[in-house]
C-alpha positions as CSV (number, residue, x, y, z in Angstrom):
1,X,-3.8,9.2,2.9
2,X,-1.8,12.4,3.7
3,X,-1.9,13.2,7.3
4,X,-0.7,16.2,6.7
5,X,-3.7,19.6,7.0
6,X,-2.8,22.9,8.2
7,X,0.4,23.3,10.4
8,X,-0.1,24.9,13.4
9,X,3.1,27.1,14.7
10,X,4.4,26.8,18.0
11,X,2.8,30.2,19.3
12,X,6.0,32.5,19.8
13,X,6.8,36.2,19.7
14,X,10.2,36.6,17.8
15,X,10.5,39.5,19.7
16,X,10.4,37.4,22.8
17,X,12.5,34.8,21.2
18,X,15.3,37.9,21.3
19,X,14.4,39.1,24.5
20,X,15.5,35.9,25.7
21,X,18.5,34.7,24.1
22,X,20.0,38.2,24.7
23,X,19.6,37.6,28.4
24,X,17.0,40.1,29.9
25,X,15.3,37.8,31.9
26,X,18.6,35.7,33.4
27,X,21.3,37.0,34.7
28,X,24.6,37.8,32.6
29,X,26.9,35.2,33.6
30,X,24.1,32.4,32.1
31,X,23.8,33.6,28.9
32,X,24.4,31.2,26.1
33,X,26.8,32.6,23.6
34,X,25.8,30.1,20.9
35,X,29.2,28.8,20.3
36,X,31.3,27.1,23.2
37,X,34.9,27.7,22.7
38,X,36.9,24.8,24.2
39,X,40.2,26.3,24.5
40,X,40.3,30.3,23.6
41,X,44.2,30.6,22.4
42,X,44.5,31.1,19.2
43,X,46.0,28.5,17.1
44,X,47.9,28.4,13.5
45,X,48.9,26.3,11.1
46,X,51.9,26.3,9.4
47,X,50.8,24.4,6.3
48,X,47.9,27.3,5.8
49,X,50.7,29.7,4.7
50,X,54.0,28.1,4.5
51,X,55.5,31.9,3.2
52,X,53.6,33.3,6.3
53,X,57.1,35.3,7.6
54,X,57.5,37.2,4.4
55,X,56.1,40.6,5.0
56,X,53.5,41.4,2.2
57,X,50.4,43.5,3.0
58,X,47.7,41.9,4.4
59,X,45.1,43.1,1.6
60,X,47.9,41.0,-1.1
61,X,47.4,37.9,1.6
62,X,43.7,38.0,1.3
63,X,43.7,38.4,-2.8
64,X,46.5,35.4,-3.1
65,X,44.4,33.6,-0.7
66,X,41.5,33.8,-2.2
67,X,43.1,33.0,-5.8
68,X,44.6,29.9,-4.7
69,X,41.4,28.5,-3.4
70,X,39.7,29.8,-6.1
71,X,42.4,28.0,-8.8
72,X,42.3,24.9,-6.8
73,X,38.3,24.6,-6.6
74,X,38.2,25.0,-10.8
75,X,40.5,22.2,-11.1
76,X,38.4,19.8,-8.8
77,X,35.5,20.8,-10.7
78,X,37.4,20.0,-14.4
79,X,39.3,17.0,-12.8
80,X,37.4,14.8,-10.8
81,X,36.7,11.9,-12.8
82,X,34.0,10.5,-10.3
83,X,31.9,13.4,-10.9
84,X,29.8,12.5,-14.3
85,X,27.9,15.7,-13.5
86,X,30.6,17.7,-14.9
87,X,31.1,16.5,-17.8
88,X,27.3,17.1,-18.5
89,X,27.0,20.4,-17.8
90,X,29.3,24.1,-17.2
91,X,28.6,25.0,-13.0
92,X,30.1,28.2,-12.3
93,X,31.9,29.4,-9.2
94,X,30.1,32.9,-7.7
95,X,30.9,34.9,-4.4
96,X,28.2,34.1,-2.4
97,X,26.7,35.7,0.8
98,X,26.0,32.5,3.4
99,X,23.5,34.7,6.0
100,X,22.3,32.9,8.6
101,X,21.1,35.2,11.5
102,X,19.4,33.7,14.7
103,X,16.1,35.2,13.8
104,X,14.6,34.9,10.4
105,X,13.3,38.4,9.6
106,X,17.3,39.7,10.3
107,X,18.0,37.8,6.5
108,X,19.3,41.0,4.6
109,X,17.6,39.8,1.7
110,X,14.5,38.7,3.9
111,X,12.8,35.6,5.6
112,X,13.9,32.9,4.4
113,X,11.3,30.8,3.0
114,X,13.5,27.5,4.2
115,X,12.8,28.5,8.0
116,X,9.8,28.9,7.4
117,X,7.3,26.7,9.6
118,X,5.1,24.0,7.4
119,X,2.7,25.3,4.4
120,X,2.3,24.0,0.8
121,X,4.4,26.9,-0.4
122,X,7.2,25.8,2.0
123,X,7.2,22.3,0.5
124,X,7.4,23.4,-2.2
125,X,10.2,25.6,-2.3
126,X,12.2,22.3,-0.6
127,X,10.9,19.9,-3.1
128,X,12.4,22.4,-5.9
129,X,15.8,21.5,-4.6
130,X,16.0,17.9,-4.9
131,X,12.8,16.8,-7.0
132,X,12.9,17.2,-11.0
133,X,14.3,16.0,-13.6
134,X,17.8,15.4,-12.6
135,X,17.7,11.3,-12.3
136,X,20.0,10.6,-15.2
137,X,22.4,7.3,-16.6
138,X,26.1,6.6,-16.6
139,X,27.9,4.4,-19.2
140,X,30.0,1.1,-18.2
141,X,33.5,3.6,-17.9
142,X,31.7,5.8,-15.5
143,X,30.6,3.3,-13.5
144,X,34.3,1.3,-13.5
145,X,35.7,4.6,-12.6
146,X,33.4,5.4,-9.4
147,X,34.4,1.7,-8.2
148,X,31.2,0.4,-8.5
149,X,30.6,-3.7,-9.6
150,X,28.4,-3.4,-12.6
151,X,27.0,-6.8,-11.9
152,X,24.6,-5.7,-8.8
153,X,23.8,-2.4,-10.8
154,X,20.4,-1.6,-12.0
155,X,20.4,-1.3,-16.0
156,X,18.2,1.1,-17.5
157,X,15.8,-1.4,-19.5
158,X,16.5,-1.5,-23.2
159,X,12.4,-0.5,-23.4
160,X,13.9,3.2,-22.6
161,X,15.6,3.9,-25.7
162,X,19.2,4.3,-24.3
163,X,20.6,1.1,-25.8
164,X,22.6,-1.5,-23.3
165,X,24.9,-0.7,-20.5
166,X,23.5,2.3,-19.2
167,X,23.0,2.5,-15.4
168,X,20.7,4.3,-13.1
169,X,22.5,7.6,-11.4
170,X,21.9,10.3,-9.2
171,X,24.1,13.1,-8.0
172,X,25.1,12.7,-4.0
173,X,24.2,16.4,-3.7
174,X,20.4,15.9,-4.5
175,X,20.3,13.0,-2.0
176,X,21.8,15.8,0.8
177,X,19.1,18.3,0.3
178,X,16.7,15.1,0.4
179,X,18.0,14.1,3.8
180,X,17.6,17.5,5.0
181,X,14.4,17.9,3.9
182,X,13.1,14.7,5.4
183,X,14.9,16.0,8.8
184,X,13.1,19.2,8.4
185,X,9.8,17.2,7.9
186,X,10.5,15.0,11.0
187,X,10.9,17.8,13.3
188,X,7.4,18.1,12.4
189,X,6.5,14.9,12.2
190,X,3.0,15.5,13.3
191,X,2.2,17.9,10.9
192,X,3.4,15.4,7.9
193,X,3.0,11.8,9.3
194,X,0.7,12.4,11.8
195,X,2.9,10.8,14.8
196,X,6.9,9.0,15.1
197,X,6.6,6.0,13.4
198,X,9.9,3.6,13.9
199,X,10.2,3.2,10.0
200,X,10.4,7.2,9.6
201,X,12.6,7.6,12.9
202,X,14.8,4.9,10.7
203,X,15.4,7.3,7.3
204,X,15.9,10.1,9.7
205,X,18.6,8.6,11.4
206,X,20.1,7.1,8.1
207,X,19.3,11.1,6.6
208,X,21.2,12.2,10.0
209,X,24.2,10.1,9.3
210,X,24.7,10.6,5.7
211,X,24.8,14.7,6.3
212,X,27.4,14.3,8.9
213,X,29.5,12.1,7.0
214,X,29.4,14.9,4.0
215,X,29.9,17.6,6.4
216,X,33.0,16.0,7.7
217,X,34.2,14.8,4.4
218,X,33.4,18.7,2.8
219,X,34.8,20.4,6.0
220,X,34.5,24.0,5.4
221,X,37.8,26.2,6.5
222,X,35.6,29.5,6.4
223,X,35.8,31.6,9.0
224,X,33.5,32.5,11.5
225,X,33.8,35.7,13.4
226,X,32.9,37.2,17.3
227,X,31.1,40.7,17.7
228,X,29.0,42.4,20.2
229,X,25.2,43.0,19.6
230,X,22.8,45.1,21.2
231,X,21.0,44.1,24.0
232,X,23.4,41.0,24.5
233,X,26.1,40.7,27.5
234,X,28.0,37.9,25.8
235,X,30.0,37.4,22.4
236,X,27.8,36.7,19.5
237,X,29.1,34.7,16.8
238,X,28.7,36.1,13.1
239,X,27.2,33.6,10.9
240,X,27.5,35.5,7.9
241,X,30.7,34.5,5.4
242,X,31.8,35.1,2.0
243,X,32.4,32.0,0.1
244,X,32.8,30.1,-3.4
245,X,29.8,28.7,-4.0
246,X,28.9,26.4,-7.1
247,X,26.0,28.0,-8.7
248,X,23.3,25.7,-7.7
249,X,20.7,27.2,-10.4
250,X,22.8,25.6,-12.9
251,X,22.3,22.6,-11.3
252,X,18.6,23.2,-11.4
253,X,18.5,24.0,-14.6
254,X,20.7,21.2,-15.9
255,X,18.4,18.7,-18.3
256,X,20.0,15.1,-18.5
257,X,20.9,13.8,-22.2
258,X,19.4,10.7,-20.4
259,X,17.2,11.2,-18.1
260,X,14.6,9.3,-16.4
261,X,11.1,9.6,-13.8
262,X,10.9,8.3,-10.1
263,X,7.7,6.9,-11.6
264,X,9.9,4.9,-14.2
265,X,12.3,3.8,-10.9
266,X,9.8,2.7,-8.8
267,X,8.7,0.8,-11.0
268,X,11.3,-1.5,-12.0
269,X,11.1,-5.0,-10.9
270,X,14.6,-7.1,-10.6
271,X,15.3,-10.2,-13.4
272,X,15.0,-13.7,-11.9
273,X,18.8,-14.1,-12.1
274,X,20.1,-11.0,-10.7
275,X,22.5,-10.6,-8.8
276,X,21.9,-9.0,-5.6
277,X,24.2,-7.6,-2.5
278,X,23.6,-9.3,1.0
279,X,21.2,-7.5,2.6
280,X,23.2,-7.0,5.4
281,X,25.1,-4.4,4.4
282,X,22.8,-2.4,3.7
């Protein structure tokens, strides 16, 4: 059965919420700025700019800057060869606004519905990220090229219509927004198990893990900036960047050649002779 009925918010005045963090109520010198800088001297890199000394106008540094990364991105995109995705489908590169104020209803464009506390139209909106139809197979040089041993590999059965050697897939990138929606669902675990149970603690840990892993792996070099805000005594850290951004409604929009259901996964049942991986490792 669902536990899940109507969530009810932690009561809290957003107004409060600001009244608070900017340090009314406390006195200046506790005031959390939000971001703890270790050591404040600047540092460079030399292998950022290694023509840094030539005197060109900043504005030209920005433009070649942003050209480079731009050039290089479009070639990881057309190169990769462990990325089947894009040879499936065109994902274009867009400037993209990443706006995360403290407090929801500062969003330029407006509350975001991702902050947003439980509510079927909440689940929804996450579920449209990572659900649908984007389950898809890979061919036998796909799955040679990703390093994977075809022998432990699940084959889409021939009952399908996709002929032999064709594998079960998903893209990394749908599994991410998973994890981070079953994160977001465990902070209100109440709400959407009814309690902490030790097998969901389990998936949220292994969801926990596999984000910071990407994040580490997909370390973003953007820039975040200091500025001083109304109300506050303390340096406030801009949230708000400029980047590259694959356009993730092409993604959304992206219908497999050969696709297939969770309904048709979770219902596959292993051959008496399969080969299987120790279930140690995983």
């Amino acid at each position: 059965m669902d536990a899940r009925g109507s969530y009810a918010p932690i009561e809290k005045d957003e107004t409060e919420v600001e009244r608070l963090i900017s340090g009314e109520s406390r006195p200046s010198s506790s005031v959390s700025t939000l971001f703890e800088v270790a050591d404040p001297t600047p540092q460079t890199s030399a292998c950022l700019f290694p023509f840094s000394r030539i005197s060109f106008p900043p504005s030209l540094w920005l433009v070649v800057y942003a050209l480079v990364l731009t050039i290089s991105h479009i070639f990881d995109l057309l190169k990769n060869p462990t990325a089947p995705l894009l040879t499936r489908t065109k994902i274009e590169l867009l400037e993209q606004q990443i706006q995360t104020p403290l407090i929801n209803r500062h969003n330029p464009n407006g509350s975001s519905i991702y902050r947003e506390p439980p509510s079927p139209d909440v689940d929804k909106a996450w579920e449209r990220l990572h659900k649908g139809d984007r389950l898809f197979l890979v061919g036998e040089d796909e799955v040679s090229r990703i390093g994977k041993d075809p022998d432990v590999l699940i084959k889409a059965p021939l009952e399908w219509g996709y002929g032999d050697g064709q594998y079960l897939a998903a893209n990394q990138g749908q599994h991410d927004i998973h994890c981070l929606n079953k994160l977001r669902m465990w902070i209100y675990a109440e709400h959407y198990y009814g309690g902490r149970e030790a097998v969901r603690e389990i998936h949220a840990l292994h969801c926990l893990h596999t984000l910071v892993q990407t994040l580490q792996c997909r370390y973003s070099t953007d820039v975040y900036t200091a500025m001083w805000v109304e109300g506050f005594d303390a340096p406030v850290i801009d949230f708000n960047v400029t980047r590259k951004c694959m356009n993730y409604e092409n993604i959304l929009h992206w219908n497999p050649e050969k696709p297939y259901t969770e309904e048709q996964f979770l219902a596959l049942k292993p051959p008496s002779d399969q080969k299987r991986i120790p279930s140690e490792i995983y």
